[in-house]
C-alpha positions as YAML, in Angstrom:
chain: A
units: angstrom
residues:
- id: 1
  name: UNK
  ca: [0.00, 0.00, 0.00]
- id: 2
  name: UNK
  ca: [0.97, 3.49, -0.70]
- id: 3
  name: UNK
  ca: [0.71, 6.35, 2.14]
- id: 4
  name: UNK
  ca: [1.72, 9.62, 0.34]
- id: 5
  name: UNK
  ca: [1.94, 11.91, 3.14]
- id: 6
  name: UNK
  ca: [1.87, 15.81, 1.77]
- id: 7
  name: UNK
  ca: [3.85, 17.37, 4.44]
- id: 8
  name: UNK
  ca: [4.25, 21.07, 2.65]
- id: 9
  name: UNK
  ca: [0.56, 21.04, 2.08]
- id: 10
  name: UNK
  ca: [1.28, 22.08, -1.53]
- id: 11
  name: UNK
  ca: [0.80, 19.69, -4.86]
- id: 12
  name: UNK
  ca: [3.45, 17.54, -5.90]
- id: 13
  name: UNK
  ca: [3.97, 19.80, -9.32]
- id: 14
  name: UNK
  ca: [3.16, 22.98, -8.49]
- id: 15
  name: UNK
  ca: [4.19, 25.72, -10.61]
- id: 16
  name: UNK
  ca: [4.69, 28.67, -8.69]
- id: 17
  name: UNK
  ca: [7.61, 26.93, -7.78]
- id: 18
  name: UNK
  ca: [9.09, 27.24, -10.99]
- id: 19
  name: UNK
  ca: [8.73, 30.97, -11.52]
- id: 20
  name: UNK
  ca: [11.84, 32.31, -9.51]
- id: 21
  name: UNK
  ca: [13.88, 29.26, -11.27]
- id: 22
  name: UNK
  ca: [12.47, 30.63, -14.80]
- id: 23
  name: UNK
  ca: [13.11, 34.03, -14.02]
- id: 24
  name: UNK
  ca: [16.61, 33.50, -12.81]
- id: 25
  name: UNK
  ca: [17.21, 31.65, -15.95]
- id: 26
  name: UNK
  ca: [16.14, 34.14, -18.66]
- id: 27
  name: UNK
  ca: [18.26, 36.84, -16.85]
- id: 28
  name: UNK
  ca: [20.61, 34.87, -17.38]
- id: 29
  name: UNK
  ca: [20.18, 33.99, -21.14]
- id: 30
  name: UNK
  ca: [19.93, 37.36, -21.67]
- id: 31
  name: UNK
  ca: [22.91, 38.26, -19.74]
- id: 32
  name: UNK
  ca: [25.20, 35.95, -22.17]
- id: 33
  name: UNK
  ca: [23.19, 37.00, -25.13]
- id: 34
  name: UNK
  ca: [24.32, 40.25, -24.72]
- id: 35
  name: UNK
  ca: [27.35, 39.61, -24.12]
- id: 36
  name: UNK
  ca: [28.14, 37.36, -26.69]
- id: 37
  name: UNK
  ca: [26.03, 39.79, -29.30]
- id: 38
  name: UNK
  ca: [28.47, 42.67, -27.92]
- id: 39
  name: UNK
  ca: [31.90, 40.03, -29.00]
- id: 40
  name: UNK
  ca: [30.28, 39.77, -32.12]
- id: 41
  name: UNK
  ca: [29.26, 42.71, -33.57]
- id: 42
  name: UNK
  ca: [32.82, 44.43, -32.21]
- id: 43
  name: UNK
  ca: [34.52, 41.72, -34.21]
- id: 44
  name: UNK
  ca: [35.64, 39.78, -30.99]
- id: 45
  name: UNK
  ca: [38.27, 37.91, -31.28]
- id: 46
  name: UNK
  ca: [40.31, 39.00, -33.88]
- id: 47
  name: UNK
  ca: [42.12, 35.88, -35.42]
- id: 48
  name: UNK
  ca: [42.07, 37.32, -38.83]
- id: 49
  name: UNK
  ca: [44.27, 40.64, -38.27]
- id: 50
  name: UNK
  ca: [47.69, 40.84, -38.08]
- id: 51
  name: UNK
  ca: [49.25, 43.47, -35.33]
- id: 52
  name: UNK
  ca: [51.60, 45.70, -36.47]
- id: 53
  name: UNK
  ca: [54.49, 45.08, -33.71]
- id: 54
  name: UNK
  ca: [54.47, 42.21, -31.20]
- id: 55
  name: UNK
  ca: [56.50, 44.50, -28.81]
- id: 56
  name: UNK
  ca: [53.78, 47.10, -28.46]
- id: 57
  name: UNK
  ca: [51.99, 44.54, -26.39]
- id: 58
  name: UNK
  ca: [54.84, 44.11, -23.76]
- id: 59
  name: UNK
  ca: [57.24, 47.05, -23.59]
- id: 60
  name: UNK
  ca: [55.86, 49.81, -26.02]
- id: 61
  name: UNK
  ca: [53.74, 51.56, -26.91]
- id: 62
  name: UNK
  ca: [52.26, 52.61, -30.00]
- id: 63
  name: UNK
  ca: [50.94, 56.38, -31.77]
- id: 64
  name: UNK
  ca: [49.32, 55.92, -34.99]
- id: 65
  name: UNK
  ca: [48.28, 58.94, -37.28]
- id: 66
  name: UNK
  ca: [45.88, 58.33, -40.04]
- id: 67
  name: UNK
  ca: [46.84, 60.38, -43.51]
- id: 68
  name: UNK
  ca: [44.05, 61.61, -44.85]
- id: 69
  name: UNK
  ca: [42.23, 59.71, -47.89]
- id: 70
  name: UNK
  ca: [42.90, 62.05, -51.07]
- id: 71
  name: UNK
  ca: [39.54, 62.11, -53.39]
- id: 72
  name: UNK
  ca: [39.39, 63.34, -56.99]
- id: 73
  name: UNK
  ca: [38.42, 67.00, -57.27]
- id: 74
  name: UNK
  ca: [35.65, 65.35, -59.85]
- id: 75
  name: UNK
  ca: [34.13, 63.10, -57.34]
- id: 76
  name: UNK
  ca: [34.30, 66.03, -54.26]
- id: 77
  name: UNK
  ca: [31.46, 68.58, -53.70]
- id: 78
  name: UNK
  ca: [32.10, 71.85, -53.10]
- id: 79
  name: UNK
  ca: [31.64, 71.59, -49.25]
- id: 80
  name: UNK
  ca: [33.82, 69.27, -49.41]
- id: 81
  name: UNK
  ca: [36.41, 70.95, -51.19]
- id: 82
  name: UNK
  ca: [36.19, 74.05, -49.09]
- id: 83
  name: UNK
  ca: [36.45, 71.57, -45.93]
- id: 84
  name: UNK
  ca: [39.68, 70.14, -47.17]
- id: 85
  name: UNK
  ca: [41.06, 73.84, -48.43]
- id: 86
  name: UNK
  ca: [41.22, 74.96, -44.85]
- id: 87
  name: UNK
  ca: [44.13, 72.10, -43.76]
- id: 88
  name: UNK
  ca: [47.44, 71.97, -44.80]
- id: 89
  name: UNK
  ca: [48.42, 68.68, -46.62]
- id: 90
  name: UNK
  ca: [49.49, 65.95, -45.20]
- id: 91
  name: UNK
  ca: [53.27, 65.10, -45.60]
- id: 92
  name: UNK
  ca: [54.96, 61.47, -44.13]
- id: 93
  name: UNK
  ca: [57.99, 62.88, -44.02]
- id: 94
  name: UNK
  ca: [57.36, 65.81, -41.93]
- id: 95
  name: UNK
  ca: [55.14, 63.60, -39.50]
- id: 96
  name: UNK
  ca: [57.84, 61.38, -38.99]
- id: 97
  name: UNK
  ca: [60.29, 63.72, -38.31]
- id: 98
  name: UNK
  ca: [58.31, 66.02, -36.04]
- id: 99
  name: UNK
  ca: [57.82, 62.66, -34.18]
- id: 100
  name: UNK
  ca: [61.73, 62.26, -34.33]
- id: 101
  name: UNK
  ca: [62.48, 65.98, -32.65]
- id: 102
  name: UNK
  ca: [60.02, 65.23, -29.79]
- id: 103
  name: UNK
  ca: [61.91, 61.68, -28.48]
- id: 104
  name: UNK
  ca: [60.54, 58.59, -30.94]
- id: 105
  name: UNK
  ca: [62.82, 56.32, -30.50]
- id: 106
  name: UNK
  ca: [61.11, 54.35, -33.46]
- id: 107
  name: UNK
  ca: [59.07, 55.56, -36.72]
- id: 108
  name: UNK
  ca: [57.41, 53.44, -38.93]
- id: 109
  name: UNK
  ca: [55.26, 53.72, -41.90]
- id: 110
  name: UNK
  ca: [52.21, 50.89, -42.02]
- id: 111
  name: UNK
  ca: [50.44, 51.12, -44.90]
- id: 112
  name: UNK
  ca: [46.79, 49.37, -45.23]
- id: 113
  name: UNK
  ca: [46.77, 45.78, -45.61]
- id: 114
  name: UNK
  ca: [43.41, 45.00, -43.66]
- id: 115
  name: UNK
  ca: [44.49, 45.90, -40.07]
- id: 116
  name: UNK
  ca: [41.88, 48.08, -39.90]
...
């Protein structure tokens, strides 16, 4: 014979006593949603990409200046134009030794090849 005794006083599958269990666990899929979203859509981690010194990671340091991107005068509007009339042009040499004069112990010139 079988003498279930209900010592609670509740049911045997009640389901209020899921809820907080439920609850805890969708804050918690959305907690690693989120963060797994936020790896992908910044790219997270970058296996593809090449660094541009293995020594900035341990004992440098590293200042990059981005030349500007030269477009046609055909393809540029005149805001544009007027924009780009106001700033002097951009010269690698001069960067690099204006970097020189202040204490670089380094210069190098990376050009694109999908770093960035």
């Amino acid at each position: 014979m079988d003498w279930p005794l209900n010592v609670g006083g509740k049911p045997f599958n009640s389901w209020p006593a899921f809820v907080p269990v439920m609850f805890e666990c969708t804050v918690l899929f959305a907690a690693l949603s989120s963060v797994g979203a936020m790896f992908l859509l910044n790219g997270l981690p970058n296996t593809s990409r090449k660094i541009i010194d293995p020594s900035i990671t341990r004992d440098r340091f590293a200042l990059m200046i981005e030349a500007p991107v030269t477009v046609e005068d055909d393809e540029t509007d005149e805001a544009e134009k007027r924009k780009a009339a106001q700033y002097k042009r951009f010269s690698e040499a001069e960067a690099a030794d204006f970097l020189r004069s202040v204490g670089a112990q380094e210069v190098k010139s990376v050009y694109a090849e999908g770093w960035f």
